[in-house]
C-alpha positions in Angstrom: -57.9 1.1 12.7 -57.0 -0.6 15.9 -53.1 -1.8 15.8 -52.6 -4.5 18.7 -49.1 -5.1 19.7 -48.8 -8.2 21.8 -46.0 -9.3 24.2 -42.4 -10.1 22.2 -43.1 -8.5 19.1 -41.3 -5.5 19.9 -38.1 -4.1 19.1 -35.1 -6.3 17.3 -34.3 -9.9 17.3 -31.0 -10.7 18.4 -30.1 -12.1 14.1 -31.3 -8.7 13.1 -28.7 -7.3 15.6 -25.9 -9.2 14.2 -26.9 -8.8 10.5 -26.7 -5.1 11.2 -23.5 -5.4 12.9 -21.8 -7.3 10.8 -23.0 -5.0 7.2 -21.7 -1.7 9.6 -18.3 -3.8 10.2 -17.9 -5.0 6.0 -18.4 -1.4 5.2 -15.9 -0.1 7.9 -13.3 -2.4 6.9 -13.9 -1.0 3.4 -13.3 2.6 3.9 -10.3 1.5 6.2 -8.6 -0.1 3.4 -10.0 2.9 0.9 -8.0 5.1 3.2 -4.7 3.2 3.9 -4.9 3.2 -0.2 -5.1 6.8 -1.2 -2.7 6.9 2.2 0.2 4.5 0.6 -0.9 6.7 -3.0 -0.3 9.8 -1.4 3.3 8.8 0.1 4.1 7.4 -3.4 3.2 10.7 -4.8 5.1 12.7 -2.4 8.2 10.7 -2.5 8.3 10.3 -6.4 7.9 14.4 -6.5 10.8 14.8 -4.2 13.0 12.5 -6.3 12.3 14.4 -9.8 12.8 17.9 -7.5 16.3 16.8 -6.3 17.2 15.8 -9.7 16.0 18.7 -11.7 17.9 21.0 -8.9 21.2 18.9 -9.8 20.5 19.0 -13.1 20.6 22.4 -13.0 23.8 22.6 -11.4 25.5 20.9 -13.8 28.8 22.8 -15.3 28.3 24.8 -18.3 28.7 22.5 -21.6 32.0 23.5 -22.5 32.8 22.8 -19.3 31.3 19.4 -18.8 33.8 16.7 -20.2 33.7 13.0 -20.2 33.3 11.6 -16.2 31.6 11.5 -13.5 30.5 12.5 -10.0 28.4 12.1 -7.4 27.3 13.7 -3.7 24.4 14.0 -1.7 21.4 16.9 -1.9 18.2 16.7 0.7 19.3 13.5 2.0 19.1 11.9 -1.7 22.4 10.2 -3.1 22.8 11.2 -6.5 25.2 10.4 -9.4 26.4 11.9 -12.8 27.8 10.2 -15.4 28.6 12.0 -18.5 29.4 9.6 -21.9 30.0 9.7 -25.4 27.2 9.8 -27.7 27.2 7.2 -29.9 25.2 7.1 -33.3 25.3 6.3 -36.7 23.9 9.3 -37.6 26.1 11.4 -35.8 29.5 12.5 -37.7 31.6 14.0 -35.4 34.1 15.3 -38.5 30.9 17.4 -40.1 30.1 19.2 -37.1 31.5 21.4 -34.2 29.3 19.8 -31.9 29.6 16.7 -30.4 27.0 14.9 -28.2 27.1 13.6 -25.4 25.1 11.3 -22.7 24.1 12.6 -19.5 23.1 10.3 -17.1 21.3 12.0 -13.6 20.6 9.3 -11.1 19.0 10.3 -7.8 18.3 7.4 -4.8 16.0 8.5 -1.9 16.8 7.7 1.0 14.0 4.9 1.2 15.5 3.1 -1.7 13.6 4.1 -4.8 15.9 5.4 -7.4 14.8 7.9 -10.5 17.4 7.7 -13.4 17.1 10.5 -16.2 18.9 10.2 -19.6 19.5 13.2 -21.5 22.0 14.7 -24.4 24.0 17.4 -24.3 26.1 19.4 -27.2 29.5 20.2 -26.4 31.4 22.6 -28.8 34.7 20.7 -30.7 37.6 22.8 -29.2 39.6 24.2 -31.9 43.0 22.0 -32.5 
């Protein structure tokens, strides 16, 4: 077999150049935004976790439940602002004359310091104090 190359056939023409060029700069551009993605994801993430962290630890400073009445308050833990209020409980299917417990709300709301804001709603029994 005898292969002949003749003058101009070699190498790449300058379309094939900027075919190739432009498929290496599509895909680029794809794993730059694939990145900046799980980036933004990632930040998300971290900040979420630090908001349910700051409100568990204040949560679990909270007074003992004969000790936590009707109120609220408020302060500032790992740069997060973070409030307490503390309500009746209110529901039909709660008699408060049956019972020497009582319910009430408490409300946990924590703010990070870039603005997103995690609110938990829980209930807490608090014994009747004998009249």
């Amino acid at each position: 077999m005898n292969f002949r190359r003749t003058r101009g056939t070699e190498g790449f023409t300058l379309i094939e150049v900027l075919v190739a060029l432009s498929v290496v700069a599509v895909t680029l551009s794809a794993i730059g935004s694939l990145i900046a993605v799980t980036i933004r994801g990632a930040r998300s993430v971290s900040g979420h976790l630090a908001l349910v962290e700051t409100a568990r630890s204040i949560m679990t400073g909270l007074p003992e439940r004969g000790e936590l009445g009707p109120g609220n308050f408020s302060g500032e833990a790992a740069g997060h602002r973070w409030r307490v209020d503390v309500l009746p409980f209110y529901a039909d299917f709660v008699d408060p004359q049956k019972t020497d417990w009582v319910p009430q709300t408490v409300v946990v709301r924590v703010q990070s310091p870039s603005g997103p804001i995690l609110q938990i709603n829980t209930v807490r029994l608090r014994r009747v104090q004998a009249q």
